[in-house]
TORSEMAR-212493 format. One record per residue (C-alpha): residue in three letters; residue number from 1; x, y, z. Coordinates in nm, 4 decimals. Last residue first. Layout:
BEGIN
+------+-----+----------+----------+----------+
| code | pos |        u |        v |        w |
+------+-----+----------+----------+----------+
|  ALA | NUM |        X |        Y |        Z |
...
+------+-----+----------+----------+----------+
//
This chain:
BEGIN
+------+-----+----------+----------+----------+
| code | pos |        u |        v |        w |
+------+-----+----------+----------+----------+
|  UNK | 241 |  -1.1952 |   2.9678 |  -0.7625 |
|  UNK | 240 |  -1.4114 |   2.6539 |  -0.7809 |
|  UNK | 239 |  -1.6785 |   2.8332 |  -0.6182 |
|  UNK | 238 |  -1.9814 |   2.6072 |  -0.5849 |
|  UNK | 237 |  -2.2303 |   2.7894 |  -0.3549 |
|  UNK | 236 |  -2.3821 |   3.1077 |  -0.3603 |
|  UNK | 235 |  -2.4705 |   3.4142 |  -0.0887 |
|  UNK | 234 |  -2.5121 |   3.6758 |  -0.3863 |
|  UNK | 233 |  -2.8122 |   3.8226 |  -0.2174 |
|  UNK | 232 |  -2.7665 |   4.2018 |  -0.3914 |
|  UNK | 231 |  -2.8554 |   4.3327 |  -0.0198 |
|  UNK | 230 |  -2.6489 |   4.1101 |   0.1877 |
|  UNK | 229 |  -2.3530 |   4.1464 |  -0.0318 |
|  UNK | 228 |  -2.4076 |   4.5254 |  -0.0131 |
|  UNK | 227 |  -2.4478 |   4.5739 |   0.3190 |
|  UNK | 226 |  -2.1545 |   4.3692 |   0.3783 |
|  UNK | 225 |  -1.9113 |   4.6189 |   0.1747 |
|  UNK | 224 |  -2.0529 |   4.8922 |   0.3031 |
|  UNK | 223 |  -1.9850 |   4.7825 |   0.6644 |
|  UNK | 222 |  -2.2737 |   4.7485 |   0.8954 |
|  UNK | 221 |  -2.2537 |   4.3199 |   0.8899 |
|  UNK | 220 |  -1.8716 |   4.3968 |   0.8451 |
|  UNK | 219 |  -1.7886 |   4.5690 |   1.1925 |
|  UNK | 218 |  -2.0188 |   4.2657 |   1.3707 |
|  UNK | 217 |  -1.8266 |   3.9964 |   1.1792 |
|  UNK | 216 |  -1.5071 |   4.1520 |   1.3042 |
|  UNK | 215 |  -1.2844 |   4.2761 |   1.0717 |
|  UNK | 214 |  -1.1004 |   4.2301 |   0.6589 |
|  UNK | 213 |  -1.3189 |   4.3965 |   0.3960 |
|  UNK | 212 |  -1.2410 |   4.4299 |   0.0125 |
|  UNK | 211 |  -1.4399 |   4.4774 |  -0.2629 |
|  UNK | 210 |  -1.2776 |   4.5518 |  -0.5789 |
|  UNK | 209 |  -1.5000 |   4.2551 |  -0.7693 |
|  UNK | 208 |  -1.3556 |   4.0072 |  -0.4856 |
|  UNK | 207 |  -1.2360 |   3.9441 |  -0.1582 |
|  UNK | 206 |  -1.4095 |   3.9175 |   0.2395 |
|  UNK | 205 |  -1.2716 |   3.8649 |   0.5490 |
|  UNK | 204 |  -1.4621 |   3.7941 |   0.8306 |
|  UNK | 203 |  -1.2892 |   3.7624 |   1.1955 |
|  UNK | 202 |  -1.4891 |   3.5748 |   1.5092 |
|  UNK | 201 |  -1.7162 |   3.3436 |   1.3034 |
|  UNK | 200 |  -1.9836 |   3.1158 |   1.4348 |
|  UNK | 199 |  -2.3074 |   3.2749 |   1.4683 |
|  UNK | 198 |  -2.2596 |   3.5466 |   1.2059 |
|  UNK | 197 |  -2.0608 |   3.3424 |   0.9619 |
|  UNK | 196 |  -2.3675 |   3.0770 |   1.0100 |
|  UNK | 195 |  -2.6177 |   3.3573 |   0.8599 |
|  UNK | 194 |  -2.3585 |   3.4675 |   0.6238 |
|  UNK | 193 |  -2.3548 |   3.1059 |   0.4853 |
|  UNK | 192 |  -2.1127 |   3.1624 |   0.1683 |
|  UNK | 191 |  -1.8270 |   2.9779 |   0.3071 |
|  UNK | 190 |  -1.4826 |   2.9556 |   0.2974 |
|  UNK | 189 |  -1.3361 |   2.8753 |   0.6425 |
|  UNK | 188 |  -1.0291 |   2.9272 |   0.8231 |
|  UNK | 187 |  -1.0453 |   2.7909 |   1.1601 |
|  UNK | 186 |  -0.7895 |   2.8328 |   1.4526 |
|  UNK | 185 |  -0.7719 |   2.5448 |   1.6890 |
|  UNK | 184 |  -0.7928 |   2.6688 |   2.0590 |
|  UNK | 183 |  -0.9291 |   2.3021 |   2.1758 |
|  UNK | 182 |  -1.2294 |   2.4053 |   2.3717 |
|  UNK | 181 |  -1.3488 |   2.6944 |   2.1279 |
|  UNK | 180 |  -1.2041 |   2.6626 |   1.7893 |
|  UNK | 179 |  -1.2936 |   2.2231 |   1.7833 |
|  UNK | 178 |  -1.6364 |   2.3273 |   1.9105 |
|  UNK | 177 |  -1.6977 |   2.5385 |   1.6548 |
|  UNK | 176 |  -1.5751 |   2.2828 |   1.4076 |
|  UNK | 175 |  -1.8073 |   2.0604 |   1.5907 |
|  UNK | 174 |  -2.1156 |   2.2525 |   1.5884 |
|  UNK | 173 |  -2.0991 |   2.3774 |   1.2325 |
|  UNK | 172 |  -2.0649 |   1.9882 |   1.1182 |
|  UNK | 171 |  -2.3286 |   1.8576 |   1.2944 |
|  UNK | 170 |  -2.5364 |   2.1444 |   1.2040 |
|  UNK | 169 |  -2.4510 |   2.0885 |   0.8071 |
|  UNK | 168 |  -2.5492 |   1.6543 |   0.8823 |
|  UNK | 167 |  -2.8777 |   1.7808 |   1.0134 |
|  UNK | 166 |  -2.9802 |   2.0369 |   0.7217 |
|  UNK | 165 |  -2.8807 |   1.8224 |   0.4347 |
|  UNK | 164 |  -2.5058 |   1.7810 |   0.3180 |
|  UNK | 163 |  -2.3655 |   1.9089 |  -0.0239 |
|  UNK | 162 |  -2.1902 |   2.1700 |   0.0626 |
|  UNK | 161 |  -2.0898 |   2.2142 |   0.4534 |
|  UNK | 160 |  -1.6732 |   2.1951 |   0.4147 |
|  UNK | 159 |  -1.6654 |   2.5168 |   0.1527 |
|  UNK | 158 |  -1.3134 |   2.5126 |   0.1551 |
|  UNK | 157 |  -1.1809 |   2.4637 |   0.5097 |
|  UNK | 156 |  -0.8162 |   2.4981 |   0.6426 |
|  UNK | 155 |  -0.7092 |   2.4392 |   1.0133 |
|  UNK | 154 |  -0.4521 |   2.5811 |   1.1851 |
|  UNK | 153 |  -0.2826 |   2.4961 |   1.5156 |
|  UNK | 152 |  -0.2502 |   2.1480 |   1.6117 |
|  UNK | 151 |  -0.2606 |   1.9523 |   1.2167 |
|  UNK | 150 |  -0.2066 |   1.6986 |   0.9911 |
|  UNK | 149 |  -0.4070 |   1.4983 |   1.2088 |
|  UNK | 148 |  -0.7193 |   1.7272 |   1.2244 |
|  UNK | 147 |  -0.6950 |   1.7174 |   0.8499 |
|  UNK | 146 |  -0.8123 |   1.3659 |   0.8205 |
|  UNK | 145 |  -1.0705 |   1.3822 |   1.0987 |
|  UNK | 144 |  -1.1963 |   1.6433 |   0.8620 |
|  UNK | 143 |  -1.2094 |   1.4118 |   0.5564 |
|  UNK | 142 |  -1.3922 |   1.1430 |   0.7559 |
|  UNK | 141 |  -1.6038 |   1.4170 |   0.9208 |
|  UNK | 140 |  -1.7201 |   1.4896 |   0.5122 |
|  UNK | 139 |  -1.7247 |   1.1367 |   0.3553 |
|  UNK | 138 |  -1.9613 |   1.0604 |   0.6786 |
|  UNK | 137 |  -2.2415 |   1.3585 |   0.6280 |
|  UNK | 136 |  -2.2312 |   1.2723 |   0.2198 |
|  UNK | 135 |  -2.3238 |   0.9113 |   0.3150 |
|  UNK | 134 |  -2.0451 |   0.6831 |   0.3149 |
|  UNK | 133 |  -2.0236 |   0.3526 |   0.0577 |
|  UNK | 132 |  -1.7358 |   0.5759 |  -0.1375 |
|  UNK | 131 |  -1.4985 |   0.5504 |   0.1824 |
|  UNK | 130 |  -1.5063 |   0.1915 |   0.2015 |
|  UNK | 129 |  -1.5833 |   0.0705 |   0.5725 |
|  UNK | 128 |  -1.2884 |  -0.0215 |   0.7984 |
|  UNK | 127 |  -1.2915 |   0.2767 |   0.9900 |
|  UNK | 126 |  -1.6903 |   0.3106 |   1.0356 |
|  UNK | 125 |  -1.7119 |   0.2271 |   1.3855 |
|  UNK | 124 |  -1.4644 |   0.5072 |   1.4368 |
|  UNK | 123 |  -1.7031 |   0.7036 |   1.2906 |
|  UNK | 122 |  -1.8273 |   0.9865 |   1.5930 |
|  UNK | 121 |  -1.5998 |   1.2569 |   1.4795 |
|  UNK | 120 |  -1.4177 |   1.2086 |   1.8146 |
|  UNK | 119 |  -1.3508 |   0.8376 |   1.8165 |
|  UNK | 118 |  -1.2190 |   0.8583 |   1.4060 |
|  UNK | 117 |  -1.0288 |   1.1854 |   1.5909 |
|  UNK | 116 |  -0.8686 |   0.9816 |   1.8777 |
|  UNK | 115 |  -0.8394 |   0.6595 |   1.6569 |
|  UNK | 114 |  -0.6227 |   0.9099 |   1.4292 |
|  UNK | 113 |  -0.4370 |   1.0135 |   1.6864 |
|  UNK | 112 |  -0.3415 |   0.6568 |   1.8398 |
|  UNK | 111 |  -0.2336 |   0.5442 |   1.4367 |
|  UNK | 110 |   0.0086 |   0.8978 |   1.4637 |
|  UNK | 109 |   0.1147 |   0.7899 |   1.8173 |
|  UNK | 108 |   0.2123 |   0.4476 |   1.7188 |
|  UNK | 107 |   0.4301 |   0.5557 |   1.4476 |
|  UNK | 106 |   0.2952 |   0.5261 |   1.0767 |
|  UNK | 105 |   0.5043 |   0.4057 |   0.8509 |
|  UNK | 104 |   0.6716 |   0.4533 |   0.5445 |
|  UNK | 103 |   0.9285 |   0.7590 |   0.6446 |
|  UNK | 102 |   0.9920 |   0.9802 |   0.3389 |
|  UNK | 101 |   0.8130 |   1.2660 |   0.5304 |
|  UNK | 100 |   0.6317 |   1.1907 |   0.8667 |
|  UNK |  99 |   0.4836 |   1.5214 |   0.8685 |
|  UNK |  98 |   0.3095 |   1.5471 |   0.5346 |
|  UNK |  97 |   0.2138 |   1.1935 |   0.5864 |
|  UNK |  96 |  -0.0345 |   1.2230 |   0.9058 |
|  UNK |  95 |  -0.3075 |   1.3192 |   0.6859 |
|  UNK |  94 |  -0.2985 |   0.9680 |   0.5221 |
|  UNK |  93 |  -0.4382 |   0.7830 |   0.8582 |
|  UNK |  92 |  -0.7514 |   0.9105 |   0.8450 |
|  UNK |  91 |  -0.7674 |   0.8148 |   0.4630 |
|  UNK |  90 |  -0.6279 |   0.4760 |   0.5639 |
|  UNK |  89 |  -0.9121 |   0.4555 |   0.8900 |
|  UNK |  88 |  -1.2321 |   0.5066 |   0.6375 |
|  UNK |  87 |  -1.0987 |   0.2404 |   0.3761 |
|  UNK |  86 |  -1.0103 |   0.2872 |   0.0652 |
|  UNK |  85 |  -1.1846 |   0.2788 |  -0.2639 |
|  UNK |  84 |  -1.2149 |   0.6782 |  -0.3996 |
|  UNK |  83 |  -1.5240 |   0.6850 |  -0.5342 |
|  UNK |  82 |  -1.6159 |   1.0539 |  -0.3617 |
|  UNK |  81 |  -1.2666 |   1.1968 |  -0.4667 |
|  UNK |  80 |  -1.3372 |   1.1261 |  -0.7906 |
|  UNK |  79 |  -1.6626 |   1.3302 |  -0.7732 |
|  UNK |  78 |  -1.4429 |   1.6017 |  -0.6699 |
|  UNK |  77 |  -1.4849 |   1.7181 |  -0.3197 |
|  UNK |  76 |  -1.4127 |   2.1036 |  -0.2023 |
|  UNK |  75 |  -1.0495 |   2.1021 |   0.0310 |
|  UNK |  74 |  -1.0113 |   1.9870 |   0.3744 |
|  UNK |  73 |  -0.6910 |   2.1627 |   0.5178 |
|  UNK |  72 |  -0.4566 |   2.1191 |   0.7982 |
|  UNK |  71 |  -0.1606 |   2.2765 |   0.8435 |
|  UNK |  70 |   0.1447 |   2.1733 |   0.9767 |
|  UNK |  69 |   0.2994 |   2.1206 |   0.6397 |
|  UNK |  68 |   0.2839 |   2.4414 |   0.6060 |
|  UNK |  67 |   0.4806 |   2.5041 |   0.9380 |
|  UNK |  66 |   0.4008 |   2.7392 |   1.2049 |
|  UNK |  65 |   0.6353 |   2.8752 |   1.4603 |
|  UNK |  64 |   0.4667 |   3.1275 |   1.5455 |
|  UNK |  63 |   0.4729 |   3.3177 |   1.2006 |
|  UNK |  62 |   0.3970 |   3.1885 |   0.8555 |
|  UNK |  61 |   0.4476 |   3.4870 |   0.6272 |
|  UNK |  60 |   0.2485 |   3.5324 |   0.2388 |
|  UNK |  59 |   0.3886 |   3.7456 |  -0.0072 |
|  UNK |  58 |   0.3062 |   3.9972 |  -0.2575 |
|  UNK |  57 |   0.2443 |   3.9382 |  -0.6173 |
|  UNK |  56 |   0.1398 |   3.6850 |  -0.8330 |
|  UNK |  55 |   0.0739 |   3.3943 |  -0.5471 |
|  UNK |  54 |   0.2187 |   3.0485 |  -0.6119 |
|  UNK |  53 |  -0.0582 |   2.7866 |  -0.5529 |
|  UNK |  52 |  -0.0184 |   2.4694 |  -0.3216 |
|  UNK |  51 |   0.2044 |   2.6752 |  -0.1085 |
|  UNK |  50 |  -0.1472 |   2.6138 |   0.1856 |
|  UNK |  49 |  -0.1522 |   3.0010 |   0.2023 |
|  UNK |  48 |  -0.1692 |   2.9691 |  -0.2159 |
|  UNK |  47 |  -0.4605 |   2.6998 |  -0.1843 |
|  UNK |  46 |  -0.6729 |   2.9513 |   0.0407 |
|  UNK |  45 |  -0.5917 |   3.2521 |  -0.1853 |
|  UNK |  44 |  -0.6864 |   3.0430 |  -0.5113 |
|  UNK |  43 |  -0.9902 |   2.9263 |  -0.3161 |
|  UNK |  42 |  -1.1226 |   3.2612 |  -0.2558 |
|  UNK |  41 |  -1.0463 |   3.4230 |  -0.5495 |
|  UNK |  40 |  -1.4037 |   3.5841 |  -0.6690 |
|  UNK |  39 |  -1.4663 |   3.3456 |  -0.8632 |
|  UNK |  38 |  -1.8213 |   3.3225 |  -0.6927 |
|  UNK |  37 |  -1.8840 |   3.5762 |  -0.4414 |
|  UNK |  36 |  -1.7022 |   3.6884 |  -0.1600 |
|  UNK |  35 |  -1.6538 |   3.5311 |   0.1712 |
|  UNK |  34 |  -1.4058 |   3.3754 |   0.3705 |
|  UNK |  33 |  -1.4879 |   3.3584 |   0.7244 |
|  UNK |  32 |  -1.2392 |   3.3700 |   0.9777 |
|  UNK |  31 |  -1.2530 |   3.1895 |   1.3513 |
|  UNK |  30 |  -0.9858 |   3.3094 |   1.5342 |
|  UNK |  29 |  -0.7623 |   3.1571 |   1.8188 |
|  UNK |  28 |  -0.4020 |   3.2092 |   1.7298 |
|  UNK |  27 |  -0.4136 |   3.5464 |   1.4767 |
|  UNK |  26 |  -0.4791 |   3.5107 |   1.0501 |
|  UNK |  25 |  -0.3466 |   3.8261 |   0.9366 |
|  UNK |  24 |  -0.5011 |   4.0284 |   0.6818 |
|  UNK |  23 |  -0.3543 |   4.2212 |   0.3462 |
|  UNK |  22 |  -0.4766 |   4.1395 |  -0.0357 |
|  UNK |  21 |  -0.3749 |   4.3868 |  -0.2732 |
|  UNK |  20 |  -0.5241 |   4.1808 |  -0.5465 |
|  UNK |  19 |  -0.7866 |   3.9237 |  -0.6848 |
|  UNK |  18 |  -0.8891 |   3.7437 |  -0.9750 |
|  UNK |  17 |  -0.5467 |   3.7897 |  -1.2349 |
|  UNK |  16 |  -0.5846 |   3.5980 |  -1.5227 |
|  UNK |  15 |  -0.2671 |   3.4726 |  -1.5618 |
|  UNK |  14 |  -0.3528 |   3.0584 |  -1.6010 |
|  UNK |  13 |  -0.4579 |   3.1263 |  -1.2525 |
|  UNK |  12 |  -0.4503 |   3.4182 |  -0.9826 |
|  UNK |  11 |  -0.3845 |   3.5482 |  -0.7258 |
|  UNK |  10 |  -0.2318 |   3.9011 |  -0.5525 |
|  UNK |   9 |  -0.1262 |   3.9665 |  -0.1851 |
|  UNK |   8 |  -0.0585 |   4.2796 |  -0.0275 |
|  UNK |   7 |   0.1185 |   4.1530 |   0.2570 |
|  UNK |   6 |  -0.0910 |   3.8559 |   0.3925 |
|  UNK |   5 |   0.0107 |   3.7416 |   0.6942 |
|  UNK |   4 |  -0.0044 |   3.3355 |   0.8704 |
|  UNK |   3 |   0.0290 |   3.2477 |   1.2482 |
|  UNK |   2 |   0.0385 |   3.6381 |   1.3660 |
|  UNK |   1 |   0.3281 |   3.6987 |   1.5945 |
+------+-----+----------+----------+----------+
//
């Protein structure tokens, strides 16, 4: 069974409907790219598989014995965000509290995790450093180290490379690609980089302005629908939708 489906799905905010008749399924293993162009939905759908936004019509299925508070997500950055004053290893630390519920600790194997992905993500020498002093680079792995221990299985990413110069986006490609190919971790990512969607991505799926496309990156890049993207160049960052 597919770990999250989309039965003809519809968002939305403050009633304004953005997108509709969404279907896809989300399978253990894939890479997806989420693509479209600006308020074209693609956060609203993200944030509604995450229950943080109620859909307007359809529904939306974990399967495989997923949980939602299982999954982990790193969402755009607000400038508060960026000044927030604690340190590296507490916001590594936080993404364990969906799962430990009412409980106000963290178990040993929770603070072990976190050293694992702090050691991973290459800042462990940076866990008792204020978040806000980081570099754009940092702020980012720190944030993903975060959601790597809220989750196993899924993983969540709204536009996770905007913002950061040439070396720190590479980083960051490489080692969410690595993270879907040794460790099995499904990816969900919003993006507007067809050109890394086409090196990284396994599935694309693609909302908004009655387009619709859901396939393999190589089915969409001669699809209609990606023909046209590509042609009309609207390959933009900043969507807040």
């Amino acid at each position: 069974m597919a770990l999250i489906t989309c039965q003809d799905v519809t968002v939305g905010y403050e009633g304004k409907v953005v997108a509709e008749k969404i279907g896809f399924s989300i399978e253990k293993g894939d890479y997806l790219f989420l693509v479209g162009e600006n308020g074209s939905g693609k956060s609203t759908l993200m944030k509604s598989i995450l229950g943080l936004h109620s859909v307007m019509g359809g529904r939306i299925v974990t399967g495989d014995g997923l949980r939602q508070n299982e999954i982990g997500y790193l969402p755009q950055q607000t400038l508060f965000q960026k000044d927030f004053p604690a340190s590296v290893r507490e916001i590594v630390l936080s993404g364990c509290l969906n799962r430990s519920g009412f409980r106000p600790f963290y178990r040993r194997d929770e603070k072990n995790r976190a050293k694992e992905m702090m050691e991973r993500l290459g800042i462990l020498e940076l866990q008792n450093r204020c978040y806000r002093e980081l570099s754009g680079g940092q702020m980012q792995r720190v944030l993903l180290a975060r959601a790597l221990c809220a989750t196993e299985q899924l993983l969540l990413l709204d536009e996770p490379i905007a913002g950061l110069d040439p070396k720190a986006a590479a980083f960051m490609y490489e080692l969410i690609a690595q993270l879907n190919r040794a460790d099995g971790l499904t990816v969900v990512m919003i993006s507007h980089d067809l050109e890394a969607a086409v090196r990284y991505a396994s599935k694309i799926l693609h909302i908004g302005r009655g387009m619709f496309y859901f396939g393999t990156k190589e089915e969409y890049l001669t699809s209609a629908v990606g023909r046209r993207y590509l042609q009309e160049g609207e390959i933009k960052s900043g969507d807040n939708n």
